[in-house]
MARBA-3410 file (N, C-alpha, C, O; in Angstrom, 1 decimal):
231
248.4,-30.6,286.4,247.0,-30.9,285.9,246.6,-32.2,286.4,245.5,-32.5,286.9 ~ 247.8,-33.3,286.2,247.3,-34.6,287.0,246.6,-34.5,288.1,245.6,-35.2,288.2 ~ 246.8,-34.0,289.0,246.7,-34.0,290.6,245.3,-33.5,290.8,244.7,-33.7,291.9 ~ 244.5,-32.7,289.5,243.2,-32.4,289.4,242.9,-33.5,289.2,242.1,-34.2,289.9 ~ 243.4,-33.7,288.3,242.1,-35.4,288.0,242.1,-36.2,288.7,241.0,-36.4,289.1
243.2,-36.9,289.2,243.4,-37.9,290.1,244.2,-37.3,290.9,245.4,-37.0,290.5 ~ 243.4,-36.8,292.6,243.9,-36.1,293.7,244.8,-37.1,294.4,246.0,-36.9,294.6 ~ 244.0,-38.1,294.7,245.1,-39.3,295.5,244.7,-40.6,295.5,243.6,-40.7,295.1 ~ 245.2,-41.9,295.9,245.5,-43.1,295.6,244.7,-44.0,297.1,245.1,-43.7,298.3 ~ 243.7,-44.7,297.0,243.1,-45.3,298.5,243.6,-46.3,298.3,243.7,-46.8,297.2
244.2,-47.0,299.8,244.8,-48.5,300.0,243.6,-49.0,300.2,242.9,-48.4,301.0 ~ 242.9,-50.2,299.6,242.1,-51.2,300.8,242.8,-52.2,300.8,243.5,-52.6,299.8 ~ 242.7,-53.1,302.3,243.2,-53.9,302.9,242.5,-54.9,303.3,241.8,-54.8,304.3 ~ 242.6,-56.2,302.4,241.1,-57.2,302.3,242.0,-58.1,303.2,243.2,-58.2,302.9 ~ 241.6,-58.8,304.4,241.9,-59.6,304.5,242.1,-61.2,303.9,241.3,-61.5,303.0
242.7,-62.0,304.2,243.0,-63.1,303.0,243.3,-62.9,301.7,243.4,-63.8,301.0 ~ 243.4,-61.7,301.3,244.2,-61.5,300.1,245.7,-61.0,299.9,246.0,-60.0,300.4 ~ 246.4,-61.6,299.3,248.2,-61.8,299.6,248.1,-60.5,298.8,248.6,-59.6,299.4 ~ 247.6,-59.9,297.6,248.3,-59.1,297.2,247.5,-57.1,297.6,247.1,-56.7,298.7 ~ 247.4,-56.7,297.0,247.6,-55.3,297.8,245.8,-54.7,296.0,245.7,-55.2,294.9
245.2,-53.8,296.8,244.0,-53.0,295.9,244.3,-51.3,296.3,244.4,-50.6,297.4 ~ 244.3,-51.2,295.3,243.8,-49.7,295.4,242.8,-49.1,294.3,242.7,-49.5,293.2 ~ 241.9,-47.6,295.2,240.8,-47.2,294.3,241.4,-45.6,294.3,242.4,-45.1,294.9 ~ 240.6,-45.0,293.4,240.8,-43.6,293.6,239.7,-42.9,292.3,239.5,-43.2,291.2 ~ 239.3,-41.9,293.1,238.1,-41.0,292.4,238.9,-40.0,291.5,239.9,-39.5,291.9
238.3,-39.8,290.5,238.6,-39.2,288.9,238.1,-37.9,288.8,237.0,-37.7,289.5 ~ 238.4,-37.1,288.4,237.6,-36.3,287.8,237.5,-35.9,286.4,238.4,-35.5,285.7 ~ 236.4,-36.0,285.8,236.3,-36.5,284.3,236.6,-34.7,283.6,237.4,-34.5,282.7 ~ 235.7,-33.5,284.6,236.0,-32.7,284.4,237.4,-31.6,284.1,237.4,-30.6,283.3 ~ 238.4,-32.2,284.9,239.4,-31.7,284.9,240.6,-32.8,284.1,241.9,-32.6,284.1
239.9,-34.1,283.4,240.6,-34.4,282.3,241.0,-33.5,281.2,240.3,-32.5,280.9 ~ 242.2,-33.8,280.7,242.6,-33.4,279.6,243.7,-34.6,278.9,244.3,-35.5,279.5 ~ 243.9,-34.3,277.5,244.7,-35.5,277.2,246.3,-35.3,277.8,247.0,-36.2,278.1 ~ 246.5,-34.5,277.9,248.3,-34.1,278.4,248.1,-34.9,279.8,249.2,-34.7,280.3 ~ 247.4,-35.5,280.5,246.9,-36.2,281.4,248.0,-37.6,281.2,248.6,-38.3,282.0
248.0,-37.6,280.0,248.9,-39.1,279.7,250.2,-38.7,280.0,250.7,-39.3,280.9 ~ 250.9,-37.6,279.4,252.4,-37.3,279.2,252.2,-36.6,280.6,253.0,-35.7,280.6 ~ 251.8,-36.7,281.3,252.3,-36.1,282.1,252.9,-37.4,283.6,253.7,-37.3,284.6 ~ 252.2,-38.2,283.2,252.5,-39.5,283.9,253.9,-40.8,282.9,254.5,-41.9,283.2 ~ 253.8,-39.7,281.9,254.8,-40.7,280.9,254.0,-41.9,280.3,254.6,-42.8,279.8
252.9,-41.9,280.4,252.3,-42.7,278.9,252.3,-42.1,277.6,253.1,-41.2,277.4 ~ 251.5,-42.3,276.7,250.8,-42.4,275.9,249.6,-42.9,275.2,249.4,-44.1,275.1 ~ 248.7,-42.1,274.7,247.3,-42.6,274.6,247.5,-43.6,273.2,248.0,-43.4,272.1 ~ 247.0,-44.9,274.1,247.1,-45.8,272.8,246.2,-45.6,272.1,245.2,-44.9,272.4 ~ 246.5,-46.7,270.4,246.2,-46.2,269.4,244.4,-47.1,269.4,243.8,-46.8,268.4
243.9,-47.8,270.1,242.4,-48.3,269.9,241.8,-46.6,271.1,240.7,-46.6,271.5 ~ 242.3,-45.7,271.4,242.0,-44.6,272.0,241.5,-43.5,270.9,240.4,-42.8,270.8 ~ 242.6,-43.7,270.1,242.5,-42.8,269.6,241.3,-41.3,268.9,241.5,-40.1,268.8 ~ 239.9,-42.4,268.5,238.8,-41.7,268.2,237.9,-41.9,269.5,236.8,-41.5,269.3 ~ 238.2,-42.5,270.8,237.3,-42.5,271.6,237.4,-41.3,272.7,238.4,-40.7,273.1
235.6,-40.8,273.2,235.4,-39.8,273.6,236.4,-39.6,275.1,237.0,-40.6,275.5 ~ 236.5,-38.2,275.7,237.5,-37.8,276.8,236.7,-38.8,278.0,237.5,-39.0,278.9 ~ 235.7,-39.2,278.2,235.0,-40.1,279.2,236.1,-41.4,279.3,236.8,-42.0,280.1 ~ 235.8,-41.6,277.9,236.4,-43.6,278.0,238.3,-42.9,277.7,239.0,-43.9,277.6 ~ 238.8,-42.2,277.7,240.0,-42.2,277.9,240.6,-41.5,279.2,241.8,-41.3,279.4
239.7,-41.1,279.9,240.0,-40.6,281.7,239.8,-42.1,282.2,240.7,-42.5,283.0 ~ 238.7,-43.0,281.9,238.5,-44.2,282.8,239.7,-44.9,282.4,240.5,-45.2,283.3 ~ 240.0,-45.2,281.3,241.7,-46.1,280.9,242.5,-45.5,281.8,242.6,-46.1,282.8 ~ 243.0,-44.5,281.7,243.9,-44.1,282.5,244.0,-43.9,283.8,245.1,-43.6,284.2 ~ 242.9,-44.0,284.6,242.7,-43.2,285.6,243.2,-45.3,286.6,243.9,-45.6,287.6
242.3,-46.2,285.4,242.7,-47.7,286.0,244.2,-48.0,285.7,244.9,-48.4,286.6 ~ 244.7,-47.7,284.6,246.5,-47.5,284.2,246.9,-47.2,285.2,247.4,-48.2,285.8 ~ 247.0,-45.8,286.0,247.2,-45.1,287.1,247.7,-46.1,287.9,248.9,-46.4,288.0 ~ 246.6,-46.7,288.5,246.4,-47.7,289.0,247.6,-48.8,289.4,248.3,-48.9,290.4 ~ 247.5,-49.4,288.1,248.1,-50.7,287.8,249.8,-50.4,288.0,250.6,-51.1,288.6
249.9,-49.3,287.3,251.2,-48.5,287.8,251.7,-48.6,288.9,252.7,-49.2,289.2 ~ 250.9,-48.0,289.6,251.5,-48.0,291.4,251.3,-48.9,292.1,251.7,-48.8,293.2 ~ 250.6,-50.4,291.6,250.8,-51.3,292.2,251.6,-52.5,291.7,251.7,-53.6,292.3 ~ 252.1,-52.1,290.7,253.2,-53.2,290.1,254.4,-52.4,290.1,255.3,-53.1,289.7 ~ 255.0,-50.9,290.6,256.1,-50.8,291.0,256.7,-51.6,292.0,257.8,-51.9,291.8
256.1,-52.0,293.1,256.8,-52.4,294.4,257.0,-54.0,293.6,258.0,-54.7,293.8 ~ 256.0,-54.2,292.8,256.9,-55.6,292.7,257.9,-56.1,291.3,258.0,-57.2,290.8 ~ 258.6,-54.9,291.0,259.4,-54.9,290.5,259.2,-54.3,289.2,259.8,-54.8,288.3 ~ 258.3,-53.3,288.9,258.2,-53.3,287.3,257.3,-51.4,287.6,256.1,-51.2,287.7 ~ 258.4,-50.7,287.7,258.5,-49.6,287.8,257.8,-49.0,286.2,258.2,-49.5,285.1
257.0,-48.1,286.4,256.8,-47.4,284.8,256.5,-48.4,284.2,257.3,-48.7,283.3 ~ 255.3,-49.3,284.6,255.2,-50.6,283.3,253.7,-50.0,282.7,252.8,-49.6,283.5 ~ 253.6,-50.0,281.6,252.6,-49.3,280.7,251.5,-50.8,280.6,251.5,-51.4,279.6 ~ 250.6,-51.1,281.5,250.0,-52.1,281.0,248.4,-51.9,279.9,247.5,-51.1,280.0 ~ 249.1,-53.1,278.9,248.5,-53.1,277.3,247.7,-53.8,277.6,247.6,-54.4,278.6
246.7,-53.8,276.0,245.8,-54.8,276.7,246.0,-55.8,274.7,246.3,-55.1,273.7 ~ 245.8,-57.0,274.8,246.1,-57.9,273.9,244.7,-57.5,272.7,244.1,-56.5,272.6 ~ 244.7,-58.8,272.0,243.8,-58.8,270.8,242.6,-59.2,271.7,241.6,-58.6,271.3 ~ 242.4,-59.7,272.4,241.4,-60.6,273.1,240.8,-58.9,273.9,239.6,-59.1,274.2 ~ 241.2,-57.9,274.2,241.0,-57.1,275.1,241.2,-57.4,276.3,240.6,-56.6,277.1
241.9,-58.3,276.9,242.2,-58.2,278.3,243.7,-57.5,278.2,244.6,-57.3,277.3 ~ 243.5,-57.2,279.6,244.7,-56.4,280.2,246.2,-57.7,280.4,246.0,-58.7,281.1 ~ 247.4,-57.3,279.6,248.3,-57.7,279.4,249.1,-57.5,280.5,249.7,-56.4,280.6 ~ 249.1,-58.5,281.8,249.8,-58.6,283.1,251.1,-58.5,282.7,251.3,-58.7,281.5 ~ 252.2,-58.2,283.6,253.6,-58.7,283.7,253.5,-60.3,284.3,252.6,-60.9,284.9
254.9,-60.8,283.7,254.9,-62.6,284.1,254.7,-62.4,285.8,254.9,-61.5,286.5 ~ 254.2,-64.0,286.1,253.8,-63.7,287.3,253.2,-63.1,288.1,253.5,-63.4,289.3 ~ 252.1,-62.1,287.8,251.3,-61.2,287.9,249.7,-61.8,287.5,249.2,-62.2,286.5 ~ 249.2,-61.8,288.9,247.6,-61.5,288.5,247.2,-60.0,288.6,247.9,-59.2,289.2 ~ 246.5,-59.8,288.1,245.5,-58.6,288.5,244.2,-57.9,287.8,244.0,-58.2,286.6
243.5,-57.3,288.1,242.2,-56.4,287.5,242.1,-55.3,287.8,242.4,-54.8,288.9 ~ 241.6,-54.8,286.8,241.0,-53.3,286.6,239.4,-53.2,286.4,238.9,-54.0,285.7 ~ 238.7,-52.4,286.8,237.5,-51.9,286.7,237.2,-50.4,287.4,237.9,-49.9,288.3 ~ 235.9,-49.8,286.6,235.8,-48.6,286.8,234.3,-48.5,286.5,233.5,-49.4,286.1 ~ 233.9,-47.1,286.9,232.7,-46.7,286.4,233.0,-45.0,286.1,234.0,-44.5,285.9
231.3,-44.1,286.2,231.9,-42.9,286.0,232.9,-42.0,286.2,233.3,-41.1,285.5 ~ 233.2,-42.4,287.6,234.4,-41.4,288.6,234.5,-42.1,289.8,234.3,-41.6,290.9 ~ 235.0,-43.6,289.3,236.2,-44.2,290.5,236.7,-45.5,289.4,236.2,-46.1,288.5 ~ 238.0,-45.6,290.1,238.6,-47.2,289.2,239.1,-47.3,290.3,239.4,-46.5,291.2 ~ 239.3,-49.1,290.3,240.0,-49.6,291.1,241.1,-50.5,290.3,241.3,-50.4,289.1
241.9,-51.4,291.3,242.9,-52.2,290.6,243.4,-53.3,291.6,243.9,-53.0,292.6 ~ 243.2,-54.3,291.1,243.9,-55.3,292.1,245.5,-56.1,291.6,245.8,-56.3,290.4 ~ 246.2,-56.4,292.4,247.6,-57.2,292.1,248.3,-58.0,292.8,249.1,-57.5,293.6 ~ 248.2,-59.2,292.6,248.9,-59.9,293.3,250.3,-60.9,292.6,250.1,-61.4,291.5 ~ 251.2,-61.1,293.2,252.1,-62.2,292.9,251.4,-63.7,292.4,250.5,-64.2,293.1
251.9,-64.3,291.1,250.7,-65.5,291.1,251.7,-66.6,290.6,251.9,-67.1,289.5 ~ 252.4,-67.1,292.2,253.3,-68.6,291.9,252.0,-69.2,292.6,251.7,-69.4,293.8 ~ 251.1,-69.2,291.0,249.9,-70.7,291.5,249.2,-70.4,292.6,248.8,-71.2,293.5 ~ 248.8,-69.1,292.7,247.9,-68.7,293.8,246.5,-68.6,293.0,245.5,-69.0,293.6 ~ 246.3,-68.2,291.9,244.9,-68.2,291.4,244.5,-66.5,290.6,245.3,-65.6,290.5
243.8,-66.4,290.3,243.5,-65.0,290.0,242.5,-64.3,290.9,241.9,-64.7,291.9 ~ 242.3,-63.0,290.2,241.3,-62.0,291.0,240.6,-61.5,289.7,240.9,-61.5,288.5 ~ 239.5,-61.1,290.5,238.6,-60.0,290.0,238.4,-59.0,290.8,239.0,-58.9,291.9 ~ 237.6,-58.1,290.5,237.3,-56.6,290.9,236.5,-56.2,289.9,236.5,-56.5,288.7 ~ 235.5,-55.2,290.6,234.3,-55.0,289.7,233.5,-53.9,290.8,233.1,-54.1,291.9
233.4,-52.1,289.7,232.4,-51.6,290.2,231.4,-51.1,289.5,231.5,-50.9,288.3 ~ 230.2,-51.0,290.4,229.3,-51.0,289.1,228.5,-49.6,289.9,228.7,-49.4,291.1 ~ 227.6,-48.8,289.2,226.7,-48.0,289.8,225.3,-48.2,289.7,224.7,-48.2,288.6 ~ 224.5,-48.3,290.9,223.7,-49.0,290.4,222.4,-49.6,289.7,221.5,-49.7,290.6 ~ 221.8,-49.9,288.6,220.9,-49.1,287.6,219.8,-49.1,287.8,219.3,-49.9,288.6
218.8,-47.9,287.0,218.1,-47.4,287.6,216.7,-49.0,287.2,216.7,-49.9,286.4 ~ 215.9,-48.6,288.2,214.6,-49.6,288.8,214.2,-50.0,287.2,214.1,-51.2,287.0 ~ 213.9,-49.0,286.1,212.7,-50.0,285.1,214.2,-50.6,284.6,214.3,-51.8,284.6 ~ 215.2,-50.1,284.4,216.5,-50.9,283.2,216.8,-51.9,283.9,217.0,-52.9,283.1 ~ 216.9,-52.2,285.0,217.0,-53.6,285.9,215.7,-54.8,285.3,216.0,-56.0,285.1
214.5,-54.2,285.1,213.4,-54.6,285.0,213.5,-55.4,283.9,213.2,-56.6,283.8 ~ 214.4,-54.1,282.6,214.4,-54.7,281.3,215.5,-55.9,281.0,215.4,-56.8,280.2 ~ 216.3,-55.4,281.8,217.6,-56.7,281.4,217.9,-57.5,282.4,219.0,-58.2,282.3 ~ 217.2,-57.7,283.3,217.2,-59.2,284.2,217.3,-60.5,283.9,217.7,-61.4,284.6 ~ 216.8,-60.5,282.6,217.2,-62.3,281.9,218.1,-62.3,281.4,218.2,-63.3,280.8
219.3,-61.2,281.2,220.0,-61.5,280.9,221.2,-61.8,281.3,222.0,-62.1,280.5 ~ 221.3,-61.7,282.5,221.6,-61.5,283.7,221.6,-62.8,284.5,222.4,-63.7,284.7 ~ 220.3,-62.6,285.0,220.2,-64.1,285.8,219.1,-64.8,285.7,218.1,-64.2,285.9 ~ 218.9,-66.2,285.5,217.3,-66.9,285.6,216.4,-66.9,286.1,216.4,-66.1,287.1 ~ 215.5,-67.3,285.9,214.4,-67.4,286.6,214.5,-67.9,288.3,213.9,-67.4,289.2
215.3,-68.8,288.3,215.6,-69.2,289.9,215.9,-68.1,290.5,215.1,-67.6,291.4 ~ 217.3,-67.5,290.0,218.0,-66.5,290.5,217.2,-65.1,290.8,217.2,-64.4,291.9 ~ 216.6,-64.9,289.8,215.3,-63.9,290.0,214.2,-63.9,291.0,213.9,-62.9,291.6 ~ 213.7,-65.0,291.3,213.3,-65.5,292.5,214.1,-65.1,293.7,213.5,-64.3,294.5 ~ 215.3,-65.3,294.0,215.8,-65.5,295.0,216.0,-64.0,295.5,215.7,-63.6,296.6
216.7,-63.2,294.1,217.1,-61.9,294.4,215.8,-60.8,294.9,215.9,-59.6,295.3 ~ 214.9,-61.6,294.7,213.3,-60.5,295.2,213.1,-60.8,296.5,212.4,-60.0,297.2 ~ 213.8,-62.1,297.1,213.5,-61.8,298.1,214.4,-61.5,299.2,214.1,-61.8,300.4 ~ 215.7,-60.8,298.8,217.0,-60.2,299.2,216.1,-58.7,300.0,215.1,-58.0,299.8 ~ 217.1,-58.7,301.1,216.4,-57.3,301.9,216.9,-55.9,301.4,217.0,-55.0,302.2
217.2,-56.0,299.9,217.3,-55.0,299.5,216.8,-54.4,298.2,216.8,-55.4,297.5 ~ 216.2,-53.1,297.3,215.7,-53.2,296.2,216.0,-53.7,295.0,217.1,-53.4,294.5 ~ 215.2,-54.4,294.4,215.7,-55.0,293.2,216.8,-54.2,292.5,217.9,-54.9,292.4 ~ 216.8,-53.5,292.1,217.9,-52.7,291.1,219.0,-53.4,291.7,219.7,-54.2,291.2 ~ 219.1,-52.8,293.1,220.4,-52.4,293.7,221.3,-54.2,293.7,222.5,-54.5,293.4
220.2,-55.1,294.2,220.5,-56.4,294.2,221.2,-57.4,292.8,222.0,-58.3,292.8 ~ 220.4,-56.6,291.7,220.4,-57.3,290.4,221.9,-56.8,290.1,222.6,-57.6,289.5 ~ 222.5,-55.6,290.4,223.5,-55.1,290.0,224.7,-55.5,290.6,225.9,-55.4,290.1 ~ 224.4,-55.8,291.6,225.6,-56.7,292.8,225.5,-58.7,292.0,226.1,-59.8,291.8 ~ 224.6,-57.9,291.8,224.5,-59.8,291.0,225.5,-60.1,290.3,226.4,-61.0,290.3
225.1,-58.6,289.4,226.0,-58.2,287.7,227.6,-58.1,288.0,228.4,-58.7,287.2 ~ 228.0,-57.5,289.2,228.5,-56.8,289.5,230.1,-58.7,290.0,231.2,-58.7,289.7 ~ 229.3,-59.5,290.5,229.6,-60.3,290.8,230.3,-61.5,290.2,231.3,-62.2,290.5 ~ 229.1,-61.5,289.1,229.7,-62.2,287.9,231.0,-61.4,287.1,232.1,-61.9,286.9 ~ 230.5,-60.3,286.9,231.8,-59.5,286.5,233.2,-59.7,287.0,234.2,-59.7,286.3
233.1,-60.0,287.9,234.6,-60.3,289.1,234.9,-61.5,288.7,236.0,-61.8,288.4 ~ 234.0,-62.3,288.6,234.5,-63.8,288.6,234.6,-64.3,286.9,234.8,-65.4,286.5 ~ 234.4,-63.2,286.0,235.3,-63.4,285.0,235.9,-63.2,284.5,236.2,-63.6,283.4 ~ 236.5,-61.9,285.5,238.0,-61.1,285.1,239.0,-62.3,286.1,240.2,-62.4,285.9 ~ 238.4,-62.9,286.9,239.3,-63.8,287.9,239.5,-65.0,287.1,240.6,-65.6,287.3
238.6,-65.6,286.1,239.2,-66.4,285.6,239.7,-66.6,284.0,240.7,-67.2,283.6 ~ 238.7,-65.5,283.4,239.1,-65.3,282.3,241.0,-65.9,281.8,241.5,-66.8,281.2 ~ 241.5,-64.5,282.4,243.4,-65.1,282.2,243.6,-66.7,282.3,244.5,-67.1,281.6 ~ 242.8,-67.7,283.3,243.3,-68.9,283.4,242.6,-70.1,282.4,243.0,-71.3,282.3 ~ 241.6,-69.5,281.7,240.8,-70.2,281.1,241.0,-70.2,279.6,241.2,-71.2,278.9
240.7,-68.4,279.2,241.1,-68.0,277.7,239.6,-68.4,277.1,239.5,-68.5,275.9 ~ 238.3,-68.5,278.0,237.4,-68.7,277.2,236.3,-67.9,278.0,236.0,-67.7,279.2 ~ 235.9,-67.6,276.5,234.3,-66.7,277.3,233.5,-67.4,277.8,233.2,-68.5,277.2 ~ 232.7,-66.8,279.1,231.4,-67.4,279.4,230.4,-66.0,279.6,230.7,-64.9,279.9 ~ 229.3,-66.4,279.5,227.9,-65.6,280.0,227.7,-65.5,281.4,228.2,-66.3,282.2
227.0,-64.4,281.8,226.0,-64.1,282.7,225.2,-65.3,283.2,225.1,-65.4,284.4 ~ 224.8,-66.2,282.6,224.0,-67.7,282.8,224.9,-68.6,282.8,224.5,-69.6,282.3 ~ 226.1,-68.5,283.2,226.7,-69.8,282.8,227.4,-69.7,284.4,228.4,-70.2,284.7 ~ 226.9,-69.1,285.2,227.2,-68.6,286.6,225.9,-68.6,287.5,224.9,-68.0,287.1 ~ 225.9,-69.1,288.2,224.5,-68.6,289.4,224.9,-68.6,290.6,225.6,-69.4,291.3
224.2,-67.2,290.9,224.1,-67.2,292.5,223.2,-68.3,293.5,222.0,-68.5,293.4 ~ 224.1,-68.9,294.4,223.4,-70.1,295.2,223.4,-69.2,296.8,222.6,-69.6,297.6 ~ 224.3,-68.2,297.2,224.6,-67.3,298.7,224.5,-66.0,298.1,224.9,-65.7,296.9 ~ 224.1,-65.5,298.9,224.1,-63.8,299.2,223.7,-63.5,300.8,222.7,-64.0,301.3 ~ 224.7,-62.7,301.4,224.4,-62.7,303.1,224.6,-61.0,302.9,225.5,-60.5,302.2
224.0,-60.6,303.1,223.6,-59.3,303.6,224.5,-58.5,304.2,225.1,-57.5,303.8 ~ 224.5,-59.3,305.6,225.2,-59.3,306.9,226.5,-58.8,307.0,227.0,-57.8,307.3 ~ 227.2,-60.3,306.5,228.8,-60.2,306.0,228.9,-59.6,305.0,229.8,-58.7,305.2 ~ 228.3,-59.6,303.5,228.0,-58.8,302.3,229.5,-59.8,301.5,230.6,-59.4,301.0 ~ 228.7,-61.2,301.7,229.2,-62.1,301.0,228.3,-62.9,300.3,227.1,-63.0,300.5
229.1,-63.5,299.3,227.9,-64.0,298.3,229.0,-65.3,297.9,230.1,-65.5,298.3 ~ 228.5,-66.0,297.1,228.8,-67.6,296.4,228.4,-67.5,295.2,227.2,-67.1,295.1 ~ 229.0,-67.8,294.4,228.9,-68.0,292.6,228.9,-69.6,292.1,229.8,-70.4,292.6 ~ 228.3,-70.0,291.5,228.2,-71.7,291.0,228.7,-71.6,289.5,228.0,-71.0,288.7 ~ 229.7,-72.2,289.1,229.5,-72.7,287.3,228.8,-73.7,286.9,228.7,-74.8,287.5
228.1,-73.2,285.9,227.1,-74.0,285.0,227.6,-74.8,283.9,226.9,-75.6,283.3 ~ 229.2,-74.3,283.7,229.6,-74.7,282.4,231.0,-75.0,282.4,231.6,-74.1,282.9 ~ 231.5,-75.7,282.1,232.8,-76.4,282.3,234.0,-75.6,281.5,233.8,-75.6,280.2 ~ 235.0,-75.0,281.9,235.8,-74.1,281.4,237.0,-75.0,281.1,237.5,-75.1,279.9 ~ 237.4,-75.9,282.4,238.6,-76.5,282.3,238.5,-77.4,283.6,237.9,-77.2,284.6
239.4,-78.5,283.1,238.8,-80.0,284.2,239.3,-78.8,285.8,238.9,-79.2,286.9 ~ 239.8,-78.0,285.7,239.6,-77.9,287.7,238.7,-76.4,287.9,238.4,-76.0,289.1 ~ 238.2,-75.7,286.5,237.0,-74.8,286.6,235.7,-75.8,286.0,235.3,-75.7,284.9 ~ 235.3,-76.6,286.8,234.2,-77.6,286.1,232.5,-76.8,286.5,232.2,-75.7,286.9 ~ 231.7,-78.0,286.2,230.2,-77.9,286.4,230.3,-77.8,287.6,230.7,-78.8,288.1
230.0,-76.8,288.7,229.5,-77.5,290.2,230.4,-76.8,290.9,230.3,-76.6,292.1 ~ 231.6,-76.3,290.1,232.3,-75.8,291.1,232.2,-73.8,291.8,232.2,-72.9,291.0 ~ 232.2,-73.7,293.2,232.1,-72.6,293.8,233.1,-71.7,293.9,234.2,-72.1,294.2 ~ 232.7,-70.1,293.7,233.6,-69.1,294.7,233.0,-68.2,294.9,232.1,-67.7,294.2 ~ 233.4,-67.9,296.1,233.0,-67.2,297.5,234.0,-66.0,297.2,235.2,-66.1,297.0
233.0,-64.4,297.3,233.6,-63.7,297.2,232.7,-62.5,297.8,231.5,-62.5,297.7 ~ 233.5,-61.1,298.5,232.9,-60.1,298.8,232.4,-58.5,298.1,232.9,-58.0,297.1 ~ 231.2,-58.0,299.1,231.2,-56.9,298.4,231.0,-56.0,299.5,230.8,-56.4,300.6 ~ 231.1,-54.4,298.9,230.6,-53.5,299.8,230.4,-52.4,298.7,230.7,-52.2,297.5 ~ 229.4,-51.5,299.7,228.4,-50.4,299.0,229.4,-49.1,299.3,230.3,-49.0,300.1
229.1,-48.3,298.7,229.6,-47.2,298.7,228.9,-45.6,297.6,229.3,-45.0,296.6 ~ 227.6,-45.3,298.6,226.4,-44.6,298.3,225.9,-45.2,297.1,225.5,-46.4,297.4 ~ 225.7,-45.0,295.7,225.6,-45.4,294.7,226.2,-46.7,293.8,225.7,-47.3,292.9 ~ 227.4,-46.9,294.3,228.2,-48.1,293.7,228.3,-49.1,294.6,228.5,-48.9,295.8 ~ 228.2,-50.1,294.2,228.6,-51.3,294.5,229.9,-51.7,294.3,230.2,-51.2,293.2
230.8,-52.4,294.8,232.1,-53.3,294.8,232.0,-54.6,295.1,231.4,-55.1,296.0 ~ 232.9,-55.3,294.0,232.4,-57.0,294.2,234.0,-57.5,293.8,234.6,-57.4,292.7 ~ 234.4,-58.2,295.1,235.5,-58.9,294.8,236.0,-60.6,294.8,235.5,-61.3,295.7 ~ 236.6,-61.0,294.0,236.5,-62.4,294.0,238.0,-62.7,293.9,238.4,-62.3,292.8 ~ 239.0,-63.3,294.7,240.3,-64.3,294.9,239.9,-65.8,295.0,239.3,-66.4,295.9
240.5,-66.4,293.5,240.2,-67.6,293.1,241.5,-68.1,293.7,241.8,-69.3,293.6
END
């Protein structure tokens, strides 16, 4: 029954990143819960009352996380997620998870002091909901700038979203503190290369300060957007 839901496993191969991503498309339909035992998990207990949607996407990013932390030594490791809701790495382990309706991805790398990652997909929302939640999102600058991106607003604002997203699953683990949507601004976006630059607004920790940048990529894929960031 697994092999319906999750047919097979995609390598991508980012250059400059030391450790290894994979994606893979879901099928929500051909979920079922024996989906867990059949891989040797178990559906954890914050699962337990939530619908077959949000327990295909957990697992489908589990999957994931699985087959990219066997090669580095941690065969069958069930990754939990803490009180805070982040995903509970093995020591020396960066990595992320993100998903949408029917794809997760997962990144992992070795982390002797290399920094963290993000990953982030998003699909992209529709033209008036973009309309309604743009302040919350990004400023008035930022809003400016993204209108005049050569692509439609929706699609742009969600690569925005999409962006920030990454860059606070990348730091989140090194910080331990939340920030906002506004506590980030876009200063680059290139089209071209389908690279972009992120600014903090807000001081996390003296070497995540005011001022400081990362440079990170994306790519489209019909409806979804992908946005990656190695800190």
């Amino acid at each position: 029954m697994f092999s319906s839901f999750i047919p097979s496993i995609e390598w991508l191969h980012l250059n400059d990143y030391p450790g290894q991503v994979a994606r893979c498309r879901f099928s929500l339909a051909n979920y079922q819960d024996s989906c867990f035992a059949d891989i040797g998990m178990t559906i954890p207990d914050h699962l337990t009352k939530a619908v077959p949607k949000r327990r295909a996407e957990y697992l489908a990013g589990r999957y994931l996380a699985r087959a990219l932390l066997a090669p580095q030594g941690f065969a069958d490791f069930t990754l939990l997620r803490g009180e805070d809701r982040a995903p509970q790495w093995p020591p020396c382990i960066a990595g992320a998870i993100s998903h949408n309706a029917d794809t997760a991805l997962c990144a992992v790398h070795l982390e002797p002091g290399l920094g963290g990652v993000g990953v982030d997909v998003e699909t992209h929302m529709p033209t008036a909901r973009a309309e309604e939640l743009w302040g919350a999102i990004v400023s008035e600058e930022e809003y400016d700038v993204i209108r005049t991106l050569p692509l439609p607003f929706n699609h742009a604002l969600t690569l925005v979203f999409s962006a920030k997203e990454s860059l606070f699953k990348a730091l989140y683990p090194q910080v331990r503190s939340y920030f906002d949507f506004l506590d980030a601004r876009l200063v680059a976006l290139d089209t071209q290369r389908q690279a972009f630059e992120l600014e903090l607004l807000k001081p996390l920790t003296p070497s995540y300060h005011i001022g400081r940048r990362f440079s990170g990529r994306y790519w489209q894929d019909g409806d979804d957007v992908t946005t990656f960031i190695f800190v």
